[in-house]
Every structure is written in structure tokens, then in C-alpha cells.
mmCIF file of the N, C-alpha and C atoms, coordinates in Angstrom:
data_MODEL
# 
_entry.id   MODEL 
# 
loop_
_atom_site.group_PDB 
_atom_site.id 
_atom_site.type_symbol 
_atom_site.label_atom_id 
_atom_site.label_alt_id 
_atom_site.label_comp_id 
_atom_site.label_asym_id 
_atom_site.label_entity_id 
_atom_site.label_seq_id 
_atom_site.pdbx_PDB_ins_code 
_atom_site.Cartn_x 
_atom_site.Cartn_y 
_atom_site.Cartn_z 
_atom_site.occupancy 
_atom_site.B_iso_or_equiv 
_atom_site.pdbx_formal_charge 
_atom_site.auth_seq_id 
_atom_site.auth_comp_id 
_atom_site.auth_asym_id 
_atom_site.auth_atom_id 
_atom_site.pdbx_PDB_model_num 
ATOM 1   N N  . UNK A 1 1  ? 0.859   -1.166 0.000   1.00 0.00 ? 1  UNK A N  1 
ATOM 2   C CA . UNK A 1 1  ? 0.000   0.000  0.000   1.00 0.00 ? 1  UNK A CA 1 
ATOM 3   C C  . UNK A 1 1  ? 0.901   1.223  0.000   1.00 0.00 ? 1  UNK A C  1 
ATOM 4   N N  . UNK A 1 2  ? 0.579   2.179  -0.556  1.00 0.00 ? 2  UNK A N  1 
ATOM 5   C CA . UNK A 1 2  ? 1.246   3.392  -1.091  1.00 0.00 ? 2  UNK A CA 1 
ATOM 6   C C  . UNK A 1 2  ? 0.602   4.258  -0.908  1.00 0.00 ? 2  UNK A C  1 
ATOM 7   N N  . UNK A 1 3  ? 0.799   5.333  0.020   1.00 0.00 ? 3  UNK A N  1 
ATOM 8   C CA . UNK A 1 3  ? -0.497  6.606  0.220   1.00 0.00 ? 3  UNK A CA 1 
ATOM 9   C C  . UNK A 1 3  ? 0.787   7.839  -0.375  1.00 0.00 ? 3  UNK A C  1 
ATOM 10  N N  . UNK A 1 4  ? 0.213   8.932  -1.639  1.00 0.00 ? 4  UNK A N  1 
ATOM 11  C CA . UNK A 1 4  ? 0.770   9.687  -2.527  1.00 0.00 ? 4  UNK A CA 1 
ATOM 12  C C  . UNK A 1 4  ? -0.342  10.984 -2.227  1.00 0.00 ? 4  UNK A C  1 
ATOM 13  N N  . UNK A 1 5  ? 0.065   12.082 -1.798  1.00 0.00 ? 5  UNK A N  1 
ATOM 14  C CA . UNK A 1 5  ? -0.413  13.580 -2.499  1.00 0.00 ? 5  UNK A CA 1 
ATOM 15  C C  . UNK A 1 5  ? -0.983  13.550 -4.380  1.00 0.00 ? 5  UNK A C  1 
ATOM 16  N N  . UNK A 1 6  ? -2.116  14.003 -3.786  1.00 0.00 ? 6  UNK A N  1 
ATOM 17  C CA . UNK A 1 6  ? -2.722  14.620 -5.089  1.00 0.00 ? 6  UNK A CA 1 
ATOM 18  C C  . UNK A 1 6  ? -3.152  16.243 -4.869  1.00 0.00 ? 6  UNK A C  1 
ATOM 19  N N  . UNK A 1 7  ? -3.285  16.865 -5.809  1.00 0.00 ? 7  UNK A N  1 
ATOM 20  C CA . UNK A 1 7  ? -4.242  17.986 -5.886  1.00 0.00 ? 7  UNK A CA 1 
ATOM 21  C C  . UNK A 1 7  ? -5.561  17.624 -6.911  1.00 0.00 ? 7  UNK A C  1 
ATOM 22  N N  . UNK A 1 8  ? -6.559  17.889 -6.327  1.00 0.00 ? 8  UNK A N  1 
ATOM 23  C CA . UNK A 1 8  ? -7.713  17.518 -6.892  1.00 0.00 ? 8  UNK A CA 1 
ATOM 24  C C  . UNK A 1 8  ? -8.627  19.356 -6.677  1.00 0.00 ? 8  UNK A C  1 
ATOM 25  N N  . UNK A 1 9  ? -8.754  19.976 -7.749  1.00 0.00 ? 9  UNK A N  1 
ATOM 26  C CA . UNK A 1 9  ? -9.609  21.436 -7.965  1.00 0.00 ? 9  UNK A CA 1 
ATOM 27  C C  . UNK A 1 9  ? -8.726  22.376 -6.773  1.00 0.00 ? 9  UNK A C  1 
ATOM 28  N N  . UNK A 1 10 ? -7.591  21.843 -6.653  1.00 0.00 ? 10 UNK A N  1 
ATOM 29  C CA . UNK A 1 10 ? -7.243  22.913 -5.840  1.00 0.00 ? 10 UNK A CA 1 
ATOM 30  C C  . UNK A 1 10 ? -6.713  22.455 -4.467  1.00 0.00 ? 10 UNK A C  1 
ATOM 31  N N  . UNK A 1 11 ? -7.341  21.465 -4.536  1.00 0.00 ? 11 UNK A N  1 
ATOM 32  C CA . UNK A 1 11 ? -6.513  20.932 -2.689  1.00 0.00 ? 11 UNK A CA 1 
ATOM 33  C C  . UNK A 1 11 ? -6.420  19.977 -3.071  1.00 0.00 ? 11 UNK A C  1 
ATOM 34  N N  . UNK A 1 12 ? -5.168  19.664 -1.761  1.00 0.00 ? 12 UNK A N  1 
ATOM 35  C CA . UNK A 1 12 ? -4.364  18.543 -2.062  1.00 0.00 ? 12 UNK A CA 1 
ATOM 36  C C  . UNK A 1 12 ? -5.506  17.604 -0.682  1.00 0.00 ? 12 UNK A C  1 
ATOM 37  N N  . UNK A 1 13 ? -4.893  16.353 -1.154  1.00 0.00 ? 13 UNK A N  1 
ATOM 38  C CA . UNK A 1 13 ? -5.136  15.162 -0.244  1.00 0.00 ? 13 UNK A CA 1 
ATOM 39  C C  . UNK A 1 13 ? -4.959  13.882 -0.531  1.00 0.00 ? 13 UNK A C  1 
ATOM 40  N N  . UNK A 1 14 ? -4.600  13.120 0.272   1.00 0.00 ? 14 UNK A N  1 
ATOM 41  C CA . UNK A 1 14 ? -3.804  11.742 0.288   1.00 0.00 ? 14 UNK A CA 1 
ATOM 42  C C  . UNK A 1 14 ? -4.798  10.329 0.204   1.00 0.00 ? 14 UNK A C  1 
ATOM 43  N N  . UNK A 1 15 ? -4.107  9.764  -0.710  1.00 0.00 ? 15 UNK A N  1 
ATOM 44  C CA . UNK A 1 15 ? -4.681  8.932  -1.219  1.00 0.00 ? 15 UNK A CA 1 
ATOM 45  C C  . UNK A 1 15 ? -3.904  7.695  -1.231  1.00 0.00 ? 15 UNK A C  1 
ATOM 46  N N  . UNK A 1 16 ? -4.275  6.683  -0.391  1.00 0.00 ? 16 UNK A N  1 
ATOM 47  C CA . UNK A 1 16 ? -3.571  5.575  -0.140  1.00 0.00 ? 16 UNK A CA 1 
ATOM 48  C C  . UNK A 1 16 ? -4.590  4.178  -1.171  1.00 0.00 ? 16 UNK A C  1 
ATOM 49  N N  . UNK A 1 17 ? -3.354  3.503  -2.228  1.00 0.00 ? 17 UNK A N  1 
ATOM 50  C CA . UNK A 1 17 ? -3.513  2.406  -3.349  1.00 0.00 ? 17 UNK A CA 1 
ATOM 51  C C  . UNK A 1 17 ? -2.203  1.583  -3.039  1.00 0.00 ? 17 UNK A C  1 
ATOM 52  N N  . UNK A 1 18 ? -2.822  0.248  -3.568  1.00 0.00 ? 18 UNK A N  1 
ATOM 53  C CA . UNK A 1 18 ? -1.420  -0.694 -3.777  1.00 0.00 ? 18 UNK A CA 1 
ATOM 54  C C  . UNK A 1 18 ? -0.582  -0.071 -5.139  1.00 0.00 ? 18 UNK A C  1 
ATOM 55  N N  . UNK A 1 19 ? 0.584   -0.694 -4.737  1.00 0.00 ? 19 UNK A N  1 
ATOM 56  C CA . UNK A 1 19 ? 1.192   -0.138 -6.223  1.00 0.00 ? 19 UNK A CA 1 
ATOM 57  C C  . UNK A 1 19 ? 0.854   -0.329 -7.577  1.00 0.00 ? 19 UNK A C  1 
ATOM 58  N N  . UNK A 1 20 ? 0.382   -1.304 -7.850  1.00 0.00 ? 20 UNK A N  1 
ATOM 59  C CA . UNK A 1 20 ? 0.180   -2.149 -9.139  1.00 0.00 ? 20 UNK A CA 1 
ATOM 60  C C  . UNK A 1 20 ? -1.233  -0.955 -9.496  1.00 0.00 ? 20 UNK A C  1 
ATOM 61  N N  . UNK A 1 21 ? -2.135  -0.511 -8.366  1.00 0.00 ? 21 UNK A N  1 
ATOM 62  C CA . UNK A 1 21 ? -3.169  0.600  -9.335  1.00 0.00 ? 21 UNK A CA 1 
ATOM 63  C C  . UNK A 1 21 ? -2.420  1.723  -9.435  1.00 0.00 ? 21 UNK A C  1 
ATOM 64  N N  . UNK A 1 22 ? -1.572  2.767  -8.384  1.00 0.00 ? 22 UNK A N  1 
ATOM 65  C CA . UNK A 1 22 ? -0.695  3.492  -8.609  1.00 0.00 ? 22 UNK A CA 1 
ATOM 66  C C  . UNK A 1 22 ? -0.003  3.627  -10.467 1.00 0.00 ? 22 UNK A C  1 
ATOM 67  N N  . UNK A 1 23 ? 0.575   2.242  -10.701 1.00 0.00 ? 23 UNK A N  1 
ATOM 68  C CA . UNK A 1 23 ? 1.491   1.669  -11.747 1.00 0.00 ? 23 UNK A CA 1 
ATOM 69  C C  . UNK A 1 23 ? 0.298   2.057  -12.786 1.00 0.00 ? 23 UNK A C  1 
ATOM 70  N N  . UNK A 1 24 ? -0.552  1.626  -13.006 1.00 0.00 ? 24 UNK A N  1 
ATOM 71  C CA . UNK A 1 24 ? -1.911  1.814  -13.601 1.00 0.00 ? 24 UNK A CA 1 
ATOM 72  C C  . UNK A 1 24 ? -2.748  3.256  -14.321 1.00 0.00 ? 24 UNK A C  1 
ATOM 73  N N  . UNK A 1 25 ? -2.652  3.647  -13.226 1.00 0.00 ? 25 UNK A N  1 
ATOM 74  C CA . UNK A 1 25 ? -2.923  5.093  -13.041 1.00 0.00 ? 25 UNK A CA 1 
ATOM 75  C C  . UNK A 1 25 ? -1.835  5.841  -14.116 1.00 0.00 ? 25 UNK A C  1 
ATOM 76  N N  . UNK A 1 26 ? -0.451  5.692  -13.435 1.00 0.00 ? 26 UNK A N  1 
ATOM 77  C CA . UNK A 1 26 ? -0.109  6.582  -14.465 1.00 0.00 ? 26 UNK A CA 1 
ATOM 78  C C  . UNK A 1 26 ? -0.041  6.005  -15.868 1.00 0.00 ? 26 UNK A C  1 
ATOM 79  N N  . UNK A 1 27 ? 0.351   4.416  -16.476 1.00 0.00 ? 27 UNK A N  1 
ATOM 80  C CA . UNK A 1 27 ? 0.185   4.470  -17.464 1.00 0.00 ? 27 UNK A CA 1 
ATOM 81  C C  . UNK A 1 27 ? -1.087  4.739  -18.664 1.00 0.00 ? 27 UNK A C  1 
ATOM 82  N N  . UNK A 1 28 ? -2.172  4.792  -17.712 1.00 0.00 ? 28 UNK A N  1 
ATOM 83  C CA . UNK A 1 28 ? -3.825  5.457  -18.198 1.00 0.00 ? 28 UNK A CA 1 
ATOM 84  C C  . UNK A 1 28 ? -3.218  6.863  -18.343 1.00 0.00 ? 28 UNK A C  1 
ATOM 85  N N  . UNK A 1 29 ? -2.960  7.187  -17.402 1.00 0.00 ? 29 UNK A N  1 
ATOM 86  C CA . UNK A 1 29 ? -2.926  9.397  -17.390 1.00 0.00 ? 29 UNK A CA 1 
ATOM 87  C C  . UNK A 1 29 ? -1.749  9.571  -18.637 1.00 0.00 ? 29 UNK A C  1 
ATOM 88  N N  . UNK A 1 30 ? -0.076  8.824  -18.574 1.00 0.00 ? 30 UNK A N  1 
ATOM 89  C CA . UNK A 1 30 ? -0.193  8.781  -20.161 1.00 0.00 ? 30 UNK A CA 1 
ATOM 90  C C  . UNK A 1 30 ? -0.201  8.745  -21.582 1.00 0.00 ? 30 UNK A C  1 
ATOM 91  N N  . UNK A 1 31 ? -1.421  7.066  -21.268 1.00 0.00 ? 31 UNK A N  1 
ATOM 92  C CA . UNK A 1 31 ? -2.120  7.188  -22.521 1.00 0.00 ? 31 UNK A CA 1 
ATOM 93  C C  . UNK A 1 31 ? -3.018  8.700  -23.213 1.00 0.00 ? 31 UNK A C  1 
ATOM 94  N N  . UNK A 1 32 ? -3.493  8.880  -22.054 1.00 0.00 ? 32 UNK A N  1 
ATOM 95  C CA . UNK A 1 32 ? -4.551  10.135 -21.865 1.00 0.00 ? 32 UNK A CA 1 
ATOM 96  C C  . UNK A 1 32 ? -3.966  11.259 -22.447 1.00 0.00 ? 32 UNK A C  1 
ATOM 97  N N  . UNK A 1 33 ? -2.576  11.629 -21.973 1.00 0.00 ? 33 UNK A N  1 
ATOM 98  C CA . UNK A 1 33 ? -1.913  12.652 -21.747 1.00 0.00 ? 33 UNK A CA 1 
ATOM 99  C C  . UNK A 1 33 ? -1.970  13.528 -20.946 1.00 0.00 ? 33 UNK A C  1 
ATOM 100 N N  . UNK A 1 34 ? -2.120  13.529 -20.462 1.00 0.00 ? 34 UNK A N  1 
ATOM 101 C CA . UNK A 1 34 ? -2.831  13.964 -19.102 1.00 0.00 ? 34 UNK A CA 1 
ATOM 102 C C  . UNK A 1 34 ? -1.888  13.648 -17.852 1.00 0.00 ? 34 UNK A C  1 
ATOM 103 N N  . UNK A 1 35 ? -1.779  14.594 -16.797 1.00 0.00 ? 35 UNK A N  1 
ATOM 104 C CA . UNK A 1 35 ? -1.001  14.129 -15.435 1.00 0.00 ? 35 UNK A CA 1 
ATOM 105 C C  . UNK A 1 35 ? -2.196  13.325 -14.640 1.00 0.00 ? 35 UNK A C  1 
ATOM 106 N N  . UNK A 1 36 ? -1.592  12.994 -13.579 1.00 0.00 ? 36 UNK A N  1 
ATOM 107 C CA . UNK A 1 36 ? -1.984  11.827 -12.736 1.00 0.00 ? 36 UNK A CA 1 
ATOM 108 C C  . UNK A 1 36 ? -2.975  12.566 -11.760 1.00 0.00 ? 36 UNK A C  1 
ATOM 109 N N  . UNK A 1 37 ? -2.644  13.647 -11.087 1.00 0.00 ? 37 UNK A N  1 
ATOM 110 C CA . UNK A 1 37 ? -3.700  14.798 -10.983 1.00 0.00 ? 37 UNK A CA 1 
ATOM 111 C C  . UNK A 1 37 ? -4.744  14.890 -11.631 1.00 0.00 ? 37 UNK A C  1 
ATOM 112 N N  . UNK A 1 38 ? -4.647  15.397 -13.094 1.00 0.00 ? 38 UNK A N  1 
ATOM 113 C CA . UNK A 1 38 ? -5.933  15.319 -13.734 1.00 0.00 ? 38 UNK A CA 1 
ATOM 114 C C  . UNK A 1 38 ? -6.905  14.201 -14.075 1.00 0.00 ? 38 UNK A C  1 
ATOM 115 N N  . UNK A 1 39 ? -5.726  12.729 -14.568 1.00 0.00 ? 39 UNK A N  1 
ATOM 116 C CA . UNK A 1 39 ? -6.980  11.547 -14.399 1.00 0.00 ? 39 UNK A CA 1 
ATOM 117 C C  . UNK A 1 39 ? -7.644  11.492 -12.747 1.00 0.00 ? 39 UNK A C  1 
ATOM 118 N N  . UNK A 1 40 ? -6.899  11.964 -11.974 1.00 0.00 ? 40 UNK A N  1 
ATOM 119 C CA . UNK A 1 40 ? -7.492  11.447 -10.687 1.00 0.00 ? 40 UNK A CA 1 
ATOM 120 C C  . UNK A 1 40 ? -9.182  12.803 -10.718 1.00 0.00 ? 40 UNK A C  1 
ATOM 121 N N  . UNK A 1 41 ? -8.451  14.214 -11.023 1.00 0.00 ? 41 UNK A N  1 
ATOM 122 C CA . UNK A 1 41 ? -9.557  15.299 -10.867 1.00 0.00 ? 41 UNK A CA 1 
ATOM 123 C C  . UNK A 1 41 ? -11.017 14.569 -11.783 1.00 0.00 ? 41 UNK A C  1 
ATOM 124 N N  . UNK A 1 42 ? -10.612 13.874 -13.124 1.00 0.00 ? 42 UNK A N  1 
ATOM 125 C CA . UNK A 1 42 ? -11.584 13.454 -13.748 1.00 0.00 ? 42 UNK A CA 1 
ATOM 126 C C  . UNK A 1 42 ? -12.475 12.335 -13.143 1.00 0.00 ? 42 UNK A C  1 
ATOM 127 N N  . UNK A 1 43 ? -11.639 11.637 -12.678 1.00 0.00 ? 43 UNK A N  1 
ATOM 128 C CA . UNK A 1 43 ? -12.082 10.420 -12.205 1.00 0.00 ? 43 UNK A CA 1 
ATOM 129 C C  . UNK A 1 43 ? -13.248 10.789 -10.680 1.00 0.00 ? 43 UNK A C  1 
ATOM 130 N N  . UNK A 1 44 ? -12.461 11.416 -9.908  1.00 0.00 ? 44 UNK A N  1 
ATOM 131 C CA . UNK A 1 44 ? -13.251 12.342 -8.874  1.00 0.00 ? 44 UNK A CA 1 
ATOM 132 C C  . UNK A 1 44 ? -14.535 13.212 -8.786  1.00 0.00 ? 44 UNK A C  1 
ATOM 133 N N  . UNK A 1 45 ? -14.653 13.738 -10.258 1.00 0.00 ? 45 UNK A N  1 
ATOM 134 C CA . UNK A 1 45 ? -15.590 14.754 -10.745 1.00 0.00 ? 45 UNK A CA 1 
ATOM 135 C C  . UNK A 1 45 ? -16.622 13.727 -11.309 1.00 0.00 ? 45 UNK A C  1 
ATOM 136 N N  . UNK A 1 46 ? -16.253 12.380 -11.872 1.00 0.00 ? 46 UNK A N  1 
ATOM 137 C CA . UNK A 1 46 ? -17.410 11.654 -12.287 1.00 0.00 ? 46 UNK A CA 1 
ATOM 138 C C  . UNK A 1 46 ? -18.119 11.052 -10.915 1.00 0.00 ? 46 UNK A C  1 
ATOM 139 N N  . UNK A 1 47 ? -17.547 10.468 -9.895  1.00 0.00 ? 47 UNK A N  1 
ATOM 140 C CA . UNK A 1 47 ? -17.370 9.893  -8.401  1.00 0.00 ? 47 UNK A CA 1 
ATOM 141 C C  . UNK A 1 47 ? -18.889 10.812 -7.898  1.00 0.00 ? 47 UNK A C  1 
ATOM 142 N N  . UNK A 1 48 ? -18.752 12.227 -7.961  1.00 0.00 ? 48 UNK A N  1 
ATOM 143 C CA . UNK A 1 48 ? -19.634 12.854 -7.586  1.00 0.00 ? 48 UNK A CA 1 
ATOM 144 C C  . UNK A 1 48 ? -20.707 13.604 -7.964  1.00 0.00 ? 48 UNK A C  1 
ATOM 145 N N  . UNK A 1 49 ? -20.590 12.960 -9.761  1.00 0.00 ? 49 UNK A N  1 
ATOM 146 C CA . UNK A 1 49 ? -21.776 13.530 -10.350 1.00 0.00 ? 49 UNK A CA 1 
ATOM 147 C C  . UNK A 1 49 ? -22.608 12.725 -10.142 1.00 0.00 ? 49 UNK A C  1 
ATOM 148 N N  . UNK A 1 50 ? -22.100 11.076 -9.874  1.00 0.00 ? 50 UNK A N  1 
ATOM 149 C CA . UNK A 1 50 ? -22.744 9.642  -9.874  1.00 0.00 ? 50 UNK A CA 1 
ATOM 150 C C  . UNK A 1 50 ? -23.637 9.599  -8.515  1.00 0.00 ? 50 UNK A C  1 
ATOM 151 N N  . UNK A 1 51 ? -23.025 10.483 -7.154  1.00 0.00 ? 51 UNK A N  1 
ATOM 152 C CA . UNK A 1 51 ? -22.963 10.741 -6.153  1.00 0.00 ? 51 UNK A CA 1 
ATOM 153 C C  . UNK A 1 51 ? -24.573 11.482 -5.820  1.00 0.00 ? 51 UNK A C  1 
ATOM 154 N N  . UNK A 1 52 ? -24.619 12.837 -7.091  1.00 0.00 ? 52 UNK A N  1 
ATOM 155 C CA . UNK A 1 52 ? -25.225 13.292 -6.759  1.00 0.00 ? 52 UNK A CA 1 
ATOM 156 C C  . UNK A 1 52 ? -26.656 12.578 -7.551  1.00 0.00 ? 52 UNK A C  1 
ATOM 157 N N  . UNK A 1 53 ? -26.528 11.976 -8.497  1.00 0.00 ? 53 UNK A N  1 
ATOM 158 C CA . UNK A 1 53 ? -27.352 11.004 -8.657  1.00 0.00 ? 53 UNK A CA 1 
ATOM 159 C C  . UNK A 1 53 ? -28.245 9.621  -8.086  1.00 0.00 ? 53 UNK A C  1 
ATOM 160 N N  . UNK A 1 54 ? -27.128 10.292 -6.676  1.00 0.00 ? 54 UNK A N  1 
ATOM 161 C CA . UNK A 1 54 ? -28.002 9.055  -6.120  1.00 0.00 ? 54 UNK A CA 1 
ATOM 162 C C  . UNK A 1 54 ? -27.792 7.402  -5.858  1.00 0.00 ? 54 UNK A C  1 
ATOM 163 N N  . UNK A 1 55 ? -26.496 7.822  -6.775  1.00 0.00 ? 55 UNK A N  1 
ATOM 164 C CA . UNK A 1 55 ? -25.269 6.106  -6.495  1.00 0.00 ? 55 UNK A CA 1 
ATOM 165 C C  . UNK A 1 55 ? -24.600 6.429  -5.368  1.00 0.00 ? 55 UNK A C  1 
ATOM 166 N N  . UNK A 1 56 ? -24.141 4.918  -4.797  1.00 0.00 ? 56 UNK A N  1 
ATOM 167 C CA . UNK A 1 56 ? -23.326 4.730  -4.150  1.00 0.00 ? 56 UNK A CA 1 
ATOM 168 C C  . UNK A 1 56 ? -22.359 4.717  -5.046  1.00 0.00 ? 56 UNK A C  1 
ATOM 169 N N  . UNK A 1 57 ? -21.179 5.710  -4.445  1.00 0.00 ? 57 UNK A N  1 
ATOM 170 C CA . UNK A 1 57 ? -19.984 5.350  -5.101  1.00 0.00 ? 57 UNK A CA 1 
ATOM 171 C C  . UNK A 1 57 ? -18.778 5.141  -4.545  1.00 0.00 ? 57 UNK A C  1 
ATOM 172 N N  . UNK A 1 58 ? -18.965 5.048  -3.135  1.00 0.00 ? 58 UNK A N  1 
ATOM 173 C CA . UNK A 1 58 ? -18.366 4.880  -2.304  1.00 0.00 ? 58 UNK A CA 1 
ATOM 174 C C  . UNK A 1 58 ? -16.885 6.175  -2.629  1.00 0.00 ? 58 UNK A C  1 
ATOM 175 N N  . UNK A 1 59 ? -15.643 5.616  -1.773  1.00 0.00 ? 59 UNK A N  1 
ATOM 176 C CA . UNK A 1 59 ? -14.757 6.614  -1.490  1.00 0.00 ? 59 UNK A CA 1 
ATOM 177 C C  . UNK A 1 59 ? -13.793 6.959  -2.995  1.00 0.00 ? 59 UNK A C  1 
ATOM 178 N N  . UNK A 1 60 ? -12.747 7.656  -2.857  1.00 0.00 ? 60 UNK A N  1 
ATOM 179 C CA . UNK A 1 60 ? -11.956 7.937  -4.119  1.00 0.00 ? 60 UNK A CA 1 
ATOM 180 C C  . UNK A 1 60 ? -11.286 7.100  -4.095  1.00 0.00 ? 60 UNK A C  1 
ATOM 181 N N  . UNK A 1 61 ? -10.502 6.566  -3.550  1.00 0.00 ? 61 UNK A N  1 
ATOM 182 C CA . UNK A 1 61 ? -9.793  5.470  -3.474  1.00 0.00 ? 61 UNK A CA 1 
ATOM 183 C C  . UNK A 1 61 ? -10.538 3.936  -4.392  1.00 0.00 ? 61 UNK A C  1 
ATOM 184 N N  . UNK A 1 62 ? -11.385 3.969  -3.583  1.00 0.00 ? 62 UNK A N  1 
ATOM 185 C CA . UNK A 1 62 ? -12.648 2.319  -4.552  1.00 0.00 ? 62 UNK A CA 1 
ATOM 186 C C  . UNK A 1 62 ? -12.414 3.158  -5.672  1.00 0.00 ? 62 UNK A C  1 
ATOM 187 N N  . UNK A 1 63 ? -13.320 4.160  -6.098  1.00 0.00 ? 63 UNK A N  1 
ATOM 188 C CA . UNK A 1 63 ? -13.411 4.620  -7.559  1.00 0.00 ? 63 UNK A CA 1 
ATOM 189 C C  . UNK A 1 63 ? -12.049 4.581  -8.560  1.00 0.00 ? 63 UNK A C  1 
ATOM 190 N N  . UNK A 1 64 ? -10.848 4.926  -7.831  1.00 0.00 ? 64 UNK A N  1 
ATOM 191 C CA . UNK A 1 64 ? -10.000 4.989  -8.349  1.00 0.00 ? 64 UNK A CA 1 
ATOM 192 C C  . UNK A 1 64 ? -9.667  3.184  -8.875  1.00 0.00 ? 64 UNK A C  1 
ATOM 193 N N  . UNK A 1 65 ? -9.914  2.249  -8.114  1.00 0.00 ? 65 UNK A N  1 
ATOM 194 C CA . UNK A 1 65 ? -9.819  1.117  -8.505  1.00 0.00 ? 65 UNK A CA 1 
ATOM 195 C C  . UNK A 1 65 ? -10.485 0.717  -9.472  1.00 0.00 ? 65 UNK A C  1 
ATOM 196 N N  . UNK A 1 66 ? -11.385 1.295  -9.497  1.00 0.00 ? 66 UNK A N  1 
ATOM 197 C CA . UNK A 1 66 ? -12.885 0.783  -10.068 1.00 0.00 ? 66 UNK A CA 1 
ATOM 198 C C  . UNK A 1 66 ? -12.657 1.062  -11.808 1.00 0.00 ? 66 UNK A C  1 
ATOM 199 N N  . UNK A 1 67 ? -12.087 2.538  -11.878 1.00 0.00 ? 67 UNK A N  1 
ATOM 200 C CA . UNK A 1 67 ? -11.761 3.171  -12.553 1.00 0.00 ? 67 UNK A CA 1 
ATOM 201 C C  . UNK A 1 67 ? -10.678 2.593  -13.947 1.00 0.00 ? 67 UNK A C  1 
ATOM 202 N N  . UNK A 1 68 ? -9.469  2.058  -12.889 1.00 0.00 ? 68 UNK A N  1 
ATOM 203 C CA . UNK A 1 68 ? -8.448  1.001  -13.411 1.00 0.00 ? 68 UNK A CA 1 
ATOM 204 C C  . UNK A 1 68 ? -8.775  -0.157 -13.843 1.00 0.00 ? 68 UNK A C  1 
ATOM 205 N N  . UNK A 1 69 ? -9.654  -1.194 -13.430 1.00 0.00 ? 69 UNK A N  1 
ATOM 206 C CA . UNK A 1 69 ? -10.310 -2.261 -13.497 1.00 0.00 ? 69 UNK A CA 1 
ATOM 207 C C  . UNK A 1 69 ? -10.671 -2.072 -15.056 1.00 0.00 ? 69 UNK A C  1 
ATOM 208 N N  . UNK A 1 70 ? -11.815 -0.797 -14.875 1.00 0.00 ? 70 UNK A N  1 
ATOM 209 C CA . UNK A 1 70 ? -12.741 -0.636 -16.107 1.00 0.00 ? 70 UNK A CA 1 
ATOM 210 C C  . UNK A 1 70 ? -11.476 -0.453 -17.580 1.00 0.00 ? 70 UNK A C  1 
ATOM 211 N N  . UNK A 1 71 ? -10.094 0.215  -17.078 1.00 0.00 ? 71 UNK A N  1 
ATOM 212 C CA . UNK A 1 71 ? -9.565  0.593  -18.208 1.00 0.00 ? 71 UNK A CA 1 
ATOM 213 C C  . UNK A 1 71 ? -8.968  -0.905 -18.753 1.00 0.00 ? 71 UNK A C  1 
ATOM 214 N N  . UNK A 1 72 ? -8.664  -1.795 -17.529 1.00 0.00 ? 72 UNK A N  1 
ATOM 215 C CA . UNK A 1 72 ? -7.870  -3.165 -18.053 1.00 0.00 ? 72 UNK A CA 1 
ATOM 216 C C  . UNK A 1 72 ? -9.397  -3.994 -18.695 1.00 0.00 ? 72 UNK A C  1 
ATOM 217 N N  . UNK A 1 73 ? -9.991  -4.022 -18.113 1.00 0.00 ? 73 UNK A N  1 
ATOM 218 C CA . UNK A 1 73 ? -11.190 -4.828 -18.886 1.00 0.00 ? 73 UNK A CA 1 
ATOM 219 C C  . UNK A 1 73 ? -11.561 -4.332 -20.482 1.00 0.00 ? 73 UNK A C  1 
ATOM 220 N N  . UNK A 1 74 ? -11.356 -2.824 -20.615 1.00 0.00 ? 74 UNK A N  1 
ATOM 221 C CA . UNK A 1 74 ? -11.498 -2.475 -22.054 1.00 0.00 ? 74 UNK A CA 1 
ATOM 222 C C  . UNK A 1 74 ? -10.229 -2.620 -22.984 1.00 0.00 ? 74 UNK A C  1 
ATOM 223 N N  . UNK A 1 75 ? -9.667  -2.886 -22.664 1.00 0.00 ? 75 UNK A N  1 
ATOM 224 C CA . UNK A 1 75 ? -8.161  -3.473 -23.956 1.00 0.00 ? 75 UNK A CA 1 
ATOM 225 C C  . UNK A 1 75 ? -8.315  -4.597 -23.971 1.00 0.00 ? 75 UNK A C  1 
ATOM 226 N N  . UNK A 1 76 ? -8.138  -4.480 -25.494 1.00 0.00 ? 76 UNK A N  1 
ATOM 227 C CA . UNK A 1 76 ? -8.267  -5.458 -26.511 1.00 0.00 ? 76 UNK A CA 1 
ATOM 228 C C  . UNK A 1 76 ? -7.480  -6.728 -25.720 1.00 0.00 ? 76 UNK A C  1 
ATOM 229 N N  . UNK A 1 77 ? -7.892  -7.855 -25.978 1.00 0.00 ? 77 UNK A N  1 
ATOM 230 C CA . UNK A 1 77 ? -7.033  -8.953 -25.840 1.00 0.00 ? 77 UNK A CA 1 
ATOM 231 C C  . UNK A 1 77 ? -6.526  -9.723 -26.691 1.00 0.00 ? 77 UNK A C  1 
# 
């Protein structure tokens, strides 16, 4: 387990992942092009639109997994 600083819209806060989603993360952010900050701000900003909809989406951390999961399940095999 690995807890790393992010800034997410402006503030920072810590976010503890095993390495292997860490590892993940950045090679998604980039594919993306994008820093690791911003997939996380994106990833965060969906977390709580879902949120305000009325899902459980539990914490940033799950989402952030959830997030990774979804990107390995969509490449091609």
C-alpha cells in the first residue's frame, strides 16, 4: 500500500492504493496525456456527479480502482 499527495480542484489530499493501481494510473494518465492529478480530478468529478445522482460510489480510493479495473477490462485482448 502506497499513500501519494494529489491535488484535486485545488486541494491537495492523500490517497492511499497498492502499487500495481498506482502503476496503472499513471500508465492510463499517459495514454490520456494527461497528469496523474488530472486523471485522478476526472475520475473524482465523475465519483460525484454519480454521487449526486443518487449512487453509491463509495470513497476515491474504490473509484480509483474501479476506474483502473474498467480501463484493463477495455483493452483489446
Amino acid at each position: 500500500m502506497n499513500k501519494r499527495s494529489v491535488t484535486i480542484a485545488g486541494h491537495r489530499t492523500s490517497i492511499s492504493l497498492e502499487d500495481a493501481f498506482w502503476d496503472e494510473l499513471q500508465h492510463l494518465a499517459a495514454a490520456r496525456g494527461v497528469s496523474v492529478n488530472a486523471l485522478v480530478g476526472e475520475i473524482d468529478a465523475a465519483r460525484v456527479r454519480e454521487a449526486q445522482d443518487g449512487e453509491d460510489t463509495g470513497g476515491l480510493s474504490s473509484a480509483l480502482r474501479l476506474a483502473v479495473l474498467a480501463n484493463l477490462k477495455a483493452r483489446p485482448r
